[in-house]
TORNULO-119382 format. One line per 5 residues: their letters; for each residue y, x, z of N, C-alpha, C. Coordinates in nm, 4 decimals. Layout:
% residues N
a	Y/X/Z/Y/X/Z/Y/X/Z  ...
% end
This chain:
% residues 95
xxxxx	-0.1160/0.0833/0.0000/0.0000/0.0000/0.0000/0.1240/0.0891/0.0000  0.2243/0.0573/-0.0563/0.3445/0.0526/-0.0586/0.4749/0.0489/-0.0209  0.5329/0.1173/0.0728/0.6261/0.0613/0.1507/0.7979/0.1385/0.1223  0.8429/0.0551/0.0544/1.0186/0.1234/0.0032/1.0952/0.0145/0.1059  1.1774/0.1368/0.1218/1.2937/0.0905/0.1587/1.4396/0.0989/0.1165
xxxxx	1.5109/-0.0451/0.0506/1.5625/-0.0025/-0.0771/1.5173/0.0419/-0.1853  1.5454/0.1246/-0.2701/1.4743/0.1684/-0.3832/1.4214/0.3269/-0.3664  1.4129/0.2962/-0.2081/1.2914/0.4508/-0.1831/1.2056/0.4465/-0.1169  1.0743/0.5044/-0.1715/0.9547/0.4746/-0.1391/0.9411/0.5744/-0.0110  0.8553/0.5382/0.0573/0.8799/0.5932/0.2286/0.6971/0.6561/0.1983
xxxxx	0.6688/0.7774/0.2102/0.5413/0.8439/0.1436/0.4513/0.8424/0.3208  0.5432/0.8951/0.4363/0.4786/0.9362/0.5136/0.6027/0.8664/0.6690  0.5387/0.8612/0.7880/0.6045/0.7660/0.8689/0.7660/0.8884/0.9081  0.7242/0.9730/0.8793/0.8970/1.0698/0.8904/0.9365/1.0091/0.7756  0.9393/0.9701/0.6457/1.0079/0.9554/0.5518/1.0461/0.8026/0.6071
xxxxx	0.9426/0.6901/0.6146/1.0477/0.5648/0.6781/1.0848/0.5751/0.7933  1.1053/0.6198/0.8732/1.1880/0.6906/1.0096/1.3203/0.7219/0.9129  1.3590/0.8002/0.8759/1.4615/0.8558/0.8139/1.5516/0.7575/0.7252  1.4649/0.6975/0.6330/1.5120/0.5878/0.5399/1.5314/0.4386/0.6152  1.4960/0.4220/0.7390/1.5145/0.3191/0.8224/1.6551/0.3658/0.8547
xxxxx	1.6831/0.4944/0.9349/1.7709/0.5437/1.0477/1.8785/0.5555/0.9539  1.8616/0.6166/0.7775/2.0024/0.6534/0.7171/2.0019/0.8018/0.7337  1.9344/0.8891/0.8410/1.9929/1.0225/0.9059/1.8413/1.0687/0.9480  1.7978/1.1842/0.8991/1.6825/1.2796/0.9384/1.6352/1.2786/1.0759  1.5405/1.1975/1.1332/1.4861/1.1735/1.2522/1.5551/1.3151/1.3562
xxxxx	1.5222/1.3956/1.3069/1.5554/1.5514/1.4111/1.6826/1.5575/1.4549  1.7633/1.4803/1.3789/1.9033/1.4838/1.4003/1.9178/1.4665/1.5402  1.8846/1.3543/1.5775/1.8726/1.2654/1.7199/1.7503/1.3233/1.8111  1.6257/1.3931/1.7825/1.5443/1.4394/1.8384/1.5545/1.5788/1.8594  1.6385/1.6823/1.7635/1.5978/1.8300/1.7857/1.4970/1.8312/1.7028
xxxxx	1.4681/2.0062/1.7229/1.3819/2.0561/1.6602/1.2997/2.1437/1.7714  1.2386/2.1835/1.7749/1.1079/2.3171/1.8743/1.1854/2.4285/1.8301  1.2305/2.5143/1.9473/1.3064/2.6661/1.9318/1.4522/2.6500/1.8934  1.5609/2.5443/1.8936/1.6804/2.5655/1.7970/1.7825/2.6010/1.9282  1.8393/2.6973/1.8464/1.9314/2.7718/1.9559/2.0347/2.6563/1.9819
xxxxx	2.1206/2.7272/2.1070/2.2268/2.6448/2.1606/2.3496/2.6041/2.0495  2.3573/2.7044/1.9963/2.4449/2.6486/1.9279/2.3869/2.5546/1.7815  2.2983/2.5728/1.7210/2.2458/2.4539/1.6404/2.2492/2.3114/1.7188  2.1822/2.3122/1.8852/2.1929/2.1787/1.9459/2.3285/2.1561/1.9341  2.4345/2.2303/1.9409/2.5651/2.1759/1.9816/2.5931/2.0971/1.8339
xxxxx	2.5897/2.1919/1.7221/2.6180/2.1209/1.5795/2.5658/2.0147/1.5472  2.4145/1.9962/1.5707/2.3239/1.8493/1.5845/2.3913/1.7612/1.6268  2.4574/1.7773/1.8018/2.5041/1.6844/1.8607/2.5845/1.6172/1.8154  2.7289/1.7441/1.7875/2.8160/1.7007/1.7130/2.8195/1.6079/1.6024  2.7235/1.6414/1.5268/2.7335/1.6030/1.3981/2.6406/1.3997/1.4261
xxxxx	2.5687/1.4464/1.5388/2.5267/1.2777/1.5985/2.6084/1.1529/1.6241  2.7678/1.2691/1.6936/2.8691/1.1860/1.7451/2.9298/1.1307/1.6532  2.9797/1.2130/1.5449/3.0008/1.1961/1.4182/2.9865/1.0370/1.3544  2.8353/1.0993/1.3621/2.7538/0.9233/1.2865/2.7902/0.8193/1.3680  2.7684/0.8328/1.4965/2.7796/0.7269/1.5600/2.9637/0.6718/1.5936
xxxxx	3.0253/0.7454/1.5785/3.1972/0.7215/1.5619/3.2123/0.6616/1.4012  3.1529/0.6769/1.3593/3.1415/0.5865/1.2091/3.0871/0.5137/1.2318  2.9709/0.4522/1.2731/2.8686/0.3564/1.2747/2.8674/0.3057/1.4592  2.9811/0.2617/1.4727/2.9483/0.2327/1.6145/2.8634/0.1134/1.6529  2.7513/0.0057/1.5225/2.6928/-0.0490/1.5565/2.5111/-0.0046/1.5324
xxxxx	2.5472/0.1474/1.5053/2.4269/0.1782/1.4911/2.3337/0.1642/1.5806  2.3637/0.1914/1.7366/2.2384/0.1786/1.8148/2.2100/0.0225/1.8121  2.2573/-0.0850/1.7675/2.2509/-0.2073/1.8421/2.1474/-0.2561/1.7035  2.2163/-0.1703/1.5628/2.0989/-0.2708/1.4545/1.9547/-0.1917/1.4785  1.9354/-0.0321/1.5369/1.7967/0.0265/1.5666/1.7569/-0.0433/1.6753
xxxxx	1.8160/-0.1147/1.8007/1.7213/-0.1795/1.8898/1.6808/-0.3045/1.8360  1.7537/-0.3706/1.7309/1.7044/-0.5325/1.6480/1.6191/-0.4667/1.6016  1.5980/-0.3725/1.5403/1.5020/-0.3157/1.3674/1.3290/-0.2640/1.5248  1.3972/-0.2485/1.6125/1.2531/-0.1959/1.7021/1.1910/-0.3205/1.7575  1.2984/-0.4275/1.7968/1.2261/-0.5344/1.8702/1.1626/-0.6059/1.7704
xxxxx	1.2131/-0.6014/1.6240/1.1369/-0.7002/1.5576/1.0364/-0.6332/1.5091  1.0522/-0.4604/1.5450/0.8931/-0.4257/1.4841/0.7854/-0.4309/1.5718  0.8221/-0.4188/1.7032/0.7262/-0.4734/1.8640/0.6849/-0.6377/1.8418  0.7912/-0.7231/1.7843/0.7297/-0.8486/1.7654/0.6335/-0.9206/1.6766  0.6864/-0.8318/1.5601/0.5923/-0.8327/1.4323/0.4310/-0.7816/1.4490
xxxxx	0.4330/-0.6410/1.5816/0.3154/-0.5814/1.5772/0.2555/-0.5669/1.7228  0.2159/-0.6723/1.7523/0.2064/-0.6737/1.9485/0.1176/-0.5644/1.9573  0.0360/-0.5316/1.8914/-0.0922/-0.5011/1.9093/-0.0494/-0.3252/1.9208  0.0830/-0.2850/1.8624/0.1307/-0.1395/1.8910/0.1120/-0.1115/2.0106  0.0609/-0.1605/2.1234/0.1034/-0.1558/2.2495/-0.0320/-0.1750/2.3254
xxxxx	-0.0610/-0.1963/2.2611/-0.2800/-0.2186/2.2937/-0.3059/-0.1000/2.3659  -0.3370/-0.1240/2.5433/-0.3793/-0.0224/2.5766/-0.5547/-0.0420/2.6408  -0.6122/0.0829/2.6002/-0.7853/0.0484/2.6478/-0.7947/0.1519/2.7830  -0.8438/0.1202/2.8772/-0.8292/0.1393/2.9832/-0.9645/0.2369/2.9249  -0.9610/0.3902/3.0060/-1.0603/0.4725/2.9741/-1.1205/0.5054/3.1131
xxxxx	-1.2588/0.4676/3.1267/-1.3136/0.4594/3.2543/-1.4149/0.6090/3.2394  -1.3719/0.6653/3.3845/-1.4939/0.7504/3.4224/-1.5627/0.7453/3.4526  -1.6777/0.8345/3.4404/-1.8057/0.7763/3.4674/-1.8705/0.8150/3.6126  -1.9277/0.7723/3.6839/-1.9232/0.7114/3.7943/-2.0575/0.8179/3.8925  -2.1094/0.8869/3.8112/-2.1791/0.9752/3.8110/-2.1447/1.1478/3.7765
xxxxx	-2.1983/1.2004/3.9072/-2.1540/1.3948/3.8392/-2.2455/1.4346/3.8141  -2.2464/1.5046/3.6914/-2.4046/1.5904/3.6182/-2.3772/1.7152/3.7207  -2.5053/1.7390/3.7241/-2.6069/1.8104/3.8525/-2.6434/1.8905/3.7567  -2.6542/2.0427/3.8052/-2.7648/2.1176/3.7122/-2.8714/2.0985/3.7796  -2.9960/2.1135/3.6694/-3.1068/2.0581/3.6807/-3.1935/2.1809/3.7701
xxxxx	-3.2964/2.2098/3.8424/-3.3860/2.2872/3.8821/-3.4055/2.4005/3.7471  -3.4149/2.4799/3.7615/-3.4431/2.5981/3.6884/-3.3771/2.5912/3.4921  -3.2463/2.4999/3.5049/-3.1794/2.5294/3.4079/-3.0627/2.5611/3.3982  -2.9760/2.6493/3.3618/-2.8872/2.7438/3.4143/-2.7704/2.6482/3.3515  -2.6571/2.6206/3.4210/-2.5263/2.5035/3.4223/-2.4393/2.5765/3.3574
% end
């Protein structure tokens, strides 16, 4: 299946992350290792968006609740039980 948004096709869930948001997921998340001053430019450049778009956080919490409503089942948790028993080494087999 298929999934564009607008007239761009979203290949992998970073690509509709991005094409949902308008702005490269990392923007708002970071990256692993980025020096202080890259976080500061990130930030900056966050405040940026959001001083232009001052209704941006309010249409990403509509665009999340209706994807929690659309998909209850995102949230499905299976309770993982231990087992109730401890393995023993056996008489003359080495553990």
């Amino acid at each position: 299946m298929r999934i564009y948004i607008g007239h761009q096709q979203a290949i992998s869930v970073e690509d509709f992350a991005e094409l949902a948001l308008g702005t490269p997921v990392e923007l708002w998340l970071g990256v692993e290792g980025e020096t202080d001053e890259e976080r500061a430019a990130r930030e900056d450049a966050a405040r940026d968006i959001l001083a232009e778009n001052p209704d941006l956080p309010d249409g990403l919490i509509r665009m999340a609740a209706q994807v929690i409503e659309q998909n209850p089942d995102l949230f499905d948790v299976i309770p993982l039980t231990r087992p109730t028993h401890r393995r023993t080494a056996r008489k003359g087999v080495a553990a």
